[in-house]
C-alpha positions as CSV (number, residue, x, y, z in Angstrom):
1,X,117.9,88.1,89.8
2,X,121.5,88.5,88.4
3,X,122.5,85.7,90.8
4,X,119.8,83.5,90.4
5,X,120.2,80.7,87.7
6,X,116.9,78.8,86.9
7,X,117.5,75.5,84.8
8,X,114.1,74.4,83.7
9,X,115.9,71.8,81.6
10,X,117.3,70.0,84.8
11,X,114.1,70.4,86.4
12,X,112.3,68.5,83.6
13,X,115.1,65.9,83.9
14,X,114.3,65.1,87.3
15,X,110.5,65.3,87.0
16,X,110.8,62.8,84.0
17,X,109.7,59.7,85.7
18,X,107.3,61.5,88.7
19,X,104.9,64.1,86.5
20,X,102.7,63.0,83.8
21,X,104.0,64.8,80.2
22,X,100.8,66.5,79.4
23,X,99.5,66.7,75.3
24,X,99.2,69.4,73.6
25,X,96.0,69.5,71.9
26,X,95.3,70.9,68.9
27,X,91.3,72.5,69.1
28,X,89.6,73.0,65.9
29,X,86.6,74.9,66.8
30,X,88.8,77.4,68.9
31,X,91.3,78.0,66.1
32,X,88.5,78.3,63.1
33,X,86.3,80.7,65.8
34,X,89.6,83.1,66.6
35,X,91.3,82.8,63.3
36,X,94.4,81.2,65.0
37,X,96.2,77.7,65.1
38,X,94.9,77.0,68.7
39,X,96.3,74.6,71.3
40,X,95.7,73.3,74.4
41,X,98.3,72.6,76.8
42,X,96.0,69.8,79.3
43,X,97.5,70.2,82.9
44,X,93.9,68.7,83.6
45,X,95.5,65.7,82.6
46,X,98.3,65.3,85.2
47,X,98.8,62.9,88.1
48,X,96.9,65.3,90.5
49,X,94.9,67.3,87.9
50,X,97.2,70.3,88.2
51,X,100.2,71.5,87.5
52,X,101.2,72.0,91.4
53,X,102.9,68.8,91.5
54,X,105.8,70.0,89.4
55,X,106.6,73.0,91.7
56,X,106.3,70.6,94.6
57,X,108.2,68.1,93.9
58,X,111.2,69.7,92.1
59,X,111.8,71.7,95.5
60,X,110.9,68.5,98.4
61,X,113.3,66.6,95.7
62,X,116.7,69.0,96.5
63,X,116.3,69.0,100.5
64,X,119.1,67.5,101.7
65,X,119.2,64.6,104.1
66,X,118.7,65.9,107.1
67,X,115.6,68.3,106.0
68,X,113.9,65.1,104.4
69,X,114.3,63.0,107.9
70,X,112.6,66.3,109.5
71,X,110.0,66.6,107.1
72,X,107.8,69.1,105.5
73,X,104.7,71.6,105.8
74,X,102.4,73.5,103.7
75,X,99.4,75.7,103.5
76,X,96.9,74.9,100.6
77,X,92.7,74.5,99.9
78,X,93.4,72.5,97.2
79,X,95.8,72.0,94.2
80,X,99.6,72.5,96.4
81,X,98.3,70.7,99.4
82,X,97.5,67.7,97.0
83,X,101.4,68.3,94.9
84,X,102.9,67.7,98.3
85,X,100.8,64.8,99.0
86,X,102.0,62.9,96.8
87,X,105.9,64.1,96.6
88,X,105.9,63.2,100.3
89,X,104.2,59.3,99.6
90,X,106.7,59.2,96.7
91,X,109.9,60.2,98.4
92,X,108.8,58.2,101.5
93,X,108.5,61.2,103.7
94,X,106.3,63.4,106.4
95,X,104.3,65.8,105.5
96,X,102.0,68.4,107.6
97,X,99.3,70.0,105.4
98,X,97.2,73.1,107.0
99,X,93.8,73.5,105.3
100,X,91.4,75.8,106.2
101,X,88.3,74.3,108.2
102,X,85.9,75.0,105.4
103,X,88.0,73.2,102.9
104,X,85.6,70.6,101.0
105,X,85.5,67.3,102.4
106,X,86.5,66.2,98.5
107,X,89.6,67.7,98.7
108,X,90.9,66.8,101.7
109,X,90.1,63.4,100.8
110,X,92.1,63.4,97.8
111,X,94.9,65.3,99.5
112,X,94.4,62.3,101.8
113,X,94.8,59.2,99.1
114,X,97.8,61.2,97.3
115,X,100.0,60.7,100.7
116,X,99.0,57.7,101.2
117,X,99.3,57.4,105.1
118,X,102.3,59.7,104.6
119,X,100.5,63.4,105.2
120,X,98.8,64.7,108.1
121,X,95.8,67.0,107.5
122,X,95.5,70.1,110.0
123,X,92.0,71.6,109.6
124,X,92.3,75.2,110.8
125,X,91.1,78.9,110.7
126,X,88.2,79.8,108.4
127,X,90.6,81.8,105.5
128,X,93.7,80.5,103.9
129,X,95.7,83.6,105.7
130,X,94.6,82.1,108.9
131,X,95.6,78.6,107.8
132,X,99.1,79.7,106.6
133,X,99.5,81.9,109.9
134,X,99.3,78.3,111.6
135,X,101.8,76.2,109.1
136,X,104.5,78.7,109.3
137,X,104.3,78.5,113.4
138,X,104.4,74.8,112.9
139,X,107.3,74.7,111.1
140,X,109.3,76.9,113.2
141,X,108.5,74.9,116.0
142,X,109.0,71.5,114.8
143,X,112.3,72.3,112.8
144,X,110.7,71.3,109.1
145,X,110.6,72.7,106.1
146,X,108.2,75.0,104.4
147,X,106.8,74.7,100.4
148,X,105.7,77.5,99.3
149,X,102.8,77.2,96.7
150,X,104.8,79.7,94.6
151,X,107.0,82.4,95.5
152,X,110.1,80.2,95.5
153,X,112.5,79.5,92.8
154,X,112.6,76.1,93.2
155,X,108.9,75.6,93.1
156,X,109.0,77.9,89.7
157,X,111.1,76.0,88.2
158,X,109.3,73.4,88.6
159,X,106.0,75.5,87.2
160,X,108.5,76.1,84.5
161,X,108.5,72.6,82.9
162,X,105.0,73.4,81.6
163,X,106.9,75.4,79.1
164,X,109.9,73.2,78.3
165,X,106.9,70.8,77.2
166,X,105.5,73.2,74.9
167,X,108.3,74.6,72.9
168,X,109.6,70.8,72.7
169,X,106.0,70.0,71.5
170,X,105.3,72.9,69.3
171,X,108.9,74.9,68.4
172,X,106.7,77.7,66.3
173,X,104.5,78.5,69.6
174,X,104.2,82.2,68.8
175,X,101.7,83.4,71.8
176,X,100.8,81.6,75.4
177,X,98.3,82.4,77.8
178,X,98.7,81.7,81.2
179,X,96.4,81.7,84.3
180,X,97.6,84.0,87.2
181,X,97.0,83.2,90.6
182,X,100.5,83.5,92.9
183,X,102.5,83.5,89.6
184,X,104.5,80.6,89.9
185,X,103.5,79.3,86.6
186,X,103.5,82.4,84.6
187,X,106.6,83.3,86.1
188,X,108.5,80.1,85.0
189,X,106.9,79.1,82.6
190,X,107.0,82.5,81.0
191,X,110.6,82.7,82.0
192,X,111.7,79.7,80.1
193,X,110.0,80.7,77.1
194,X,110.9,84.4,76.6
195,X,114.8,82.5,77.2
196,X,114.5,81.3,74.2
197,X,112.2,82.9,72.1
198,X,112.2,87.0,73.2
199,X,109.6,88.1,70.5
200,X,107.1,85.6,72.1
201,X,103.6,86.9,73.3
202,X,102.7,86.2,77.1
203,X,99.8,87.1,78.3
204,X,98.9,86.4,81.8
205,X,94.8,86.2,83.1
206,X,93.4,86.8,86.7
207,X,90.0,86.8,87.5
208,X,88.4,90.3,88.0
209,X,87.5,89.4,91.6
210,X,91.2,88.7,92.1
211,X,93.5,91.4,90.1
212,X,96.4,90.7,92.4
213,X,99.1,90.9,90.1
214,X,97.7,93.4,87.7
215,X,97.2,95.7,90.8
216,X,101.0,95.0,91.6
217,X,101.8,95.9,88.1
218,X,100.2,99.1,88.3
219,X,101.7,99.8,92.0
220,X,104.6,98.6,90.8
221,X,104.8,96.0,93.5
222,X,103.1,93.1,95.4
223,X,100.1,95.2,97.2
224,X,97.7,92.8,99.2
225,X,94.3,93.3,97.7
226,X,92.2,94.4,101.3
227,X,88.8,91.9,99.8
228,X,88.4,89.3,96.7
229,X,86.2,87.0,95.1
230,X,87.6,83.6,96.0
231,X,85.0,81.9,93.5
232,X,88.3,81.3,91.4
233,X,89.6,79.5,93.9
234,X,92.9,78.4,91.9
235,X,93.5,82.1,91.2
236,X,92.1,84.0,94.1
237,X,95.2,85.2,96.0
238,X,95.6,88.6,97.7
239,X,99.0,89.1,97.4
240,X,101.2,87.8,94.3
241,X,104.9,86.7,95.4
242,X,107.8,89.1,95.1
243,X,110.4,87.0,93.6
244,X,107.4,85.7,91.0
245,X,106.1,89.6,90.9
246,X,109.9,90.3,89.7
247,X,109.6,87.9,86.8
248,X,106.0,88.4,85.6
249,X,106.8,92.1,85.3
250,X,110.0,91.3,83.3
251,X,108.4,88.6,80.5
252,X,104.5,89.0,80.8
253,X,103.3,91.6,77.9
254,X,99.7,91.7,78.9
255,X,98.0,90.9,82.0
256,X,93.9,90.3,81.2
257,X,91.5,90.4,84.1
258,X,88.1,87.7,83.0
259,X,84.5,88.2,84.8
260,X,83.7,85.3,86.8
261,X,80.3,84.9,84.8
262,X,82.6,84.4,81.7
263,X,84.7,81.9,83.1
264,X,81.4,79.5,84.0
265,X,80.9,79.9,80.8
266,X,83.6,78.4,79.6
267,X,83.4,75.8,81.9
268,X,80.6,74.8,80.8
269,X,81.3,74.7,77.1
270,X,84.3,73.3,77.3
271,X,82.7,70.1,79.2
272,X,79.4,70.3,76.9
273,X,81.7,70.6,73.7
274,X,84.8,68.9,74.7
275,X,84.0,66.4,77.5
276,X,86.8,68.7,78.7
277,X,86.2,68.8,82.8
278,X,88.3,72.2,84.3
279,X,88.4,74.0,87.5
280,X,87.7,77.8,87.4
281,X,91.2,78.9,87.5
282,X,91.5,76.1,84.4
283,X,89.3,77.9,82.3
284,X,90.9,81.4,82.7
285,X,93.2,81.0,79.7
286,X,90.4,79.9,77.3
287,X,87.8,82.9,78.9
288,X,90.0,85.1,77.6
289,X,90.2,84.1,74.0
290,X,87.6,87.0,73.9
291,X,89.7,89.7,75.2
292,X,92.8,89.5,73.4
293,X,91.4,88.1,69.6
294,X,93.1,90.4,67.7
295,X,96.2,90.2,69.1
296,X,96.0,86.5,68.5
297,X,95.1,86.1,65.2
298,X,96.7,84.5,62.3
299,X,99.4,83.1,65.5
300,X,100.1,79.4,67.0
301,X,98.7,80.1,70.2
302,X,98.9,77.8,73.4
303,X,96.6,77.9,75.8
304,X,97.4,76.6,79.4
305,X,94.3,74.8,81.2
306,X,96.2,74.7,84.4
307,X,94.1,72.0,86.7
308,X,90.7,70.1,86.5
309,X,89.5,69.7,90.0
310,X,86.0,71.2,90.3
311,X,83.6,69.8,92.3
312,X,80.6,68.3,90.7
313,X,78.8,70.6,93.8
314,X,79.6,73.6,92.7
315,X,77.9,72.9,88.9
316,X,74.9,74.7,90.1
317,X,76.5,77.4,91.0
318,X,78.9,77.7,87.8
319,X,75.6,77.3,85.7
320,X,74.0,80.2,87.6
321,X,76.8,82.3,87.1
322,X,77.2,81.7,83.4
323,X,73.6,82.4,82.8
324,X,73.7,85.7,84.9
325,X,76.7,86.5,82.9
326,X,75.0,86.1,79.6
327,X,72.1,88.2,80.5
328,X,70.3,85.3,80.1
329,X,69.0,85.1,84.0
330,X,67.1,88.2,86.0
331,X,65.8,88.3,89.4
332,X,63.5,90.6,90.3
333,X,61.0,91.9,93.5
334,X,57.5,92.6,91.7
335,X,55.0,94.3,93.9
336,X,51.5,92.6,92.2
337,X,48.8,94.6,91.6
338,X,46.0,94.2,94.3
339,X,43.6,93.0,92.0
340,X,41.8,89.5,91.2
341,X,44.0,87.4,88.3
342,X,47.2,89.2,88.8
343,X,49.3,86.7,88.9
344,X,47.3,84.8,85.9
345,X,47.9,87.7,84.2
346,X,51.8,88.3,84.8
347,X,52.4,84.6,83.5
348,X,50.0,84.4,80.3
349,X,50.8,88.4,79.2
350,X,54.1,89.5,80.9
351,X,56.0,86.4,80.4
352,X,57.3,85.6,76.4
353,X,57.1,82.3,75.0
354,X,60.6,81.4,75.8
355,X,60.7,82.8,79.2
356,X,60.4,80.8,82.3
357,X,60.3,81.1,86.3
358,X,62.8,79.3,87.9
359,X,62.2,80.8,91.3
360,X,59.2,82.5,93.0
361,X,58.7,83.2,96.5
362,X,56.6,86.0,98.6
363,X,58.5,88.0,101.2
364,X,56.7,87.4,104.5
365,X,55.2,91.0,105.5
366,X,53.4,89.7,108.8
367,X,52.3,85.9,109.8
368,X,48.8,86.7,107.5
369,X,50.2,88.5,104.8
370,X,52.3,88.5,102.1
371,X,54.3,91.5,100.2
372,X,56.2,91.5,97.5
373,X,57.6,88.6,95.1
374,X,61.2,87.5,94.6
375,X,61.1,86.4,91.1
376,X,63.7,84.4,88.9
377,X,63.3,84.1,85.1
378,X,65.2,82.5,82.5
379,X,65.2,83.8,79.1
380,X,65.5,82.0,76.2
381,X,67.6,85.3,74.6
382,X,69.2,88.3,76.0
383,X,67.6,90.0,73.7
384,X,64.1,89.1,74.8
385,X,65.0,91.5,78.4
386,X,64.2,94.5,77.5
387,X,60.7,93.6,75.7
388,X,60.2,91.7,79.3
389,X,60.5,95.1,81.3
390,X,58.2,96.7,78.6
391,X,55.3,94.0,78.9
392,X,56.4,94.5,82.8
393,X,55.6,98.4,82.1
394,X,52.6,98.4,80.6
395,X,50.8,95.6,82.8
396,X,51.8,97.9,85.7
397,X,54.0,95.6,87.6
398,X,56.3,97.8,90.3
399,X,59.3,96.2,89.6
400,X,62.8,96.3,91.2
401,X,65.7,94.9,88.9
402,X,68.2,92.8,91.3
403,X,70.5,92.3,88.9
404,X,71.1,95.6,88.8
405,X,71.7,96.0,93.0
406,X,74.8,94.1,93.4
407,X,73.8,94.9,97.4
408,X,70.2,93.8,97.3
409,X,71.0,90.5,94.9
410,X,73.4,89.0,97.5
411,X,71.7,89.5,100.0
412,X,68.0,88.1,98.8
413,X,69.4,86.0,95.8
């Protein structure tokens, strides 16, 4: 590190004309509801909806010559692939992208209209470990050049310009809040702030499926995480960079891990509230407003929404999440009583007034009969659960809580 110079300042210099300068929004319900002069720092906003494109370009930018004629690889699902996209259709160069073969068809078609007839798209392997395994061999082979989606000081220095924009924007910025996936924007970004103001708060969030970097904090090194919960795609990476691990440790002061239930619920307030459309890995500096409140309060506080592409598909599935996550969803297996009007009597006596069945199915027991019920209920409160399971109780209903068998949930729900 003692050799290394970053200049985010000449990195902002060059990505003047190519990346959008986000606004800083100022968000009045967020500041009056943590007692805190709240911003909102909208890489949503930029030319690809994410931050990547900084990273990506500063680094394709300072090839020389020769490595430009050559061209250039990467491996990337989603946000990187789509910041070299459109470096290489703006520079007027090659570029080989490696996605995995389950990557969704909408992202590969937006990686595809960023080059602009400039990228080829390699579909390959069914993991992102698999797909890199393939670009790295590829680039060997063809004499190009690799970018990195993070552990690279060119690309965070790029990542860093995210924090030259702040403290231009907002010179008081007393606390910022980062999400953590590789660490290439909490290492530069973090970097460039702690430069110039050391008594700054940092505080970095994964998701808890994904504690990559907090494990390597507490291993005191990059240790590759053996499973994860990719759900947070953006964020979801087993193994942090060393060069970004070296600089998170240094300037980070806390690193907050968010359940994935609480960032669909942000998601979804944010658009409900806001008309504010993030990503999961978008949301993780907002989700964890909770979790660090009191170290927050009374500062000017800058939260980074780091990218906006989600997937109108997946809404379902964010809205499930959420309302598992707020206790205000249950499934259950209900063995009904063998008796005439049971299941009359589990809707008009069991079921509360604000309670409804969103899913109901038997479970085949042979081709003429029928066992037990999976059962999905929305609540109207949380509260209202345990006087459910009472009512439950007392009508006699054998009843197996799945939300309570992480192994039996994912398999029947």
């Amino acid at each position: 590190m003692a050799d290394v110079v970053l200049d985010f300042e000449a990195a902002s210099r060059r990505l003047k004309d190519i990346v959008k300068r986000t606004p800083l929004e100022y968000h009045v319900g967020l500041s009056k509801a943590y007692e805190c002069e709240l911003y909102l720092k909208r890489e949503d906003l930029q030319v690809v909806r994410s931050y990547k494109l900084r990273g990506a370009y500063n680094m394709i930018s300072q090839l020389n010559a020769d490595e430009l004629s050559r061209g250039v690889v990467c491996a990337s699902a989603g946000n990187h692939a789509q910041g070299v996209a459109f470096s290489c259709n703006k520079m007027g160069i090659k570029g080989v992208i490696f996605m995995p073969e389950i990557t969704p068809k909408q992202k590969v078609r937006q990686t595809e209209m960023f080059g602009n007839g400039h990228v080829e798209i390699i579909l390959v392997g069914d993991t992102f470990d698999d797909c890199l395994m393939e670009a790295l061999a590829y680039t060997e082979t063809h004499l190009m050049t690799f970018i990195p989606p993070f552990d690279n000081y060119l690309i965070i220095e790029g990542q860093g310009t995210v924090g030259v924009e702040i403290l231009e924007d907002l010179p008081g910025v007393e606390a910022v809040i980062m999400p953590v996936g590789g660490g290439g924007l909490s290492a530069g970004t973090g970097t460039f702030l702690k430069q110039h103001n050391p008594n700054i708060l940092l505080i970095g969030v994964e998701p808890d499926g994904a504690p990559s970097m907090l494990t390597a904090f507490e291993h005191g090194g990059p240790v590759s995480l053996l499973d994860i919960n990719r759900f947070v795609d953006g964020a979801a990476v087993k193994t942090v960079g060393k060069l970004t691990y070296n600089l998170c440790r240094e300037v980070l002061n806390d690193m907050l891990t968010v359940p994935e239930g609480k960032v669909c619920t942000t998601i979804l307030k944010l658009y409900n509230e806001d008309a504010i459309v993030v990503e999961p890995a978008g949301a993780l500096s907002v989700a964890a407003l909770d979790f660090c409140k009191d170290k927050i309060k009374g500062k000017k506080v800058v939260c980074v929404v780091s990218g906006g592409n989600n997937d109108i598909e997946r809404m379902q599935e964010i809205k499930e999440k959420s309302l598992l996550y707020e206790g205000l969803k249950h499934y259950f297996i209900i063995k009904f009583p063998q008796r005439p009007g049971a299941l009359k009597l589990f809707v008009n006596n069991v079921l509360g007034p604000g309670d409804d069945i969103t899913r109901f199915e038997f479970i085949k027991k042979t081709s003429k009969e029928s066992g037990p019920a999976l059962v999905g209920i929305e609540l109207k409160s949380a509260d209202d659960y345990p006087s459910l399971l009472k009512r439950m109780e007392e009508h006699r209903f054998d009843v197996i809580e799945l939300n309570r068998d992480q192994t039996l949930f994912e398999f029947l729900v």
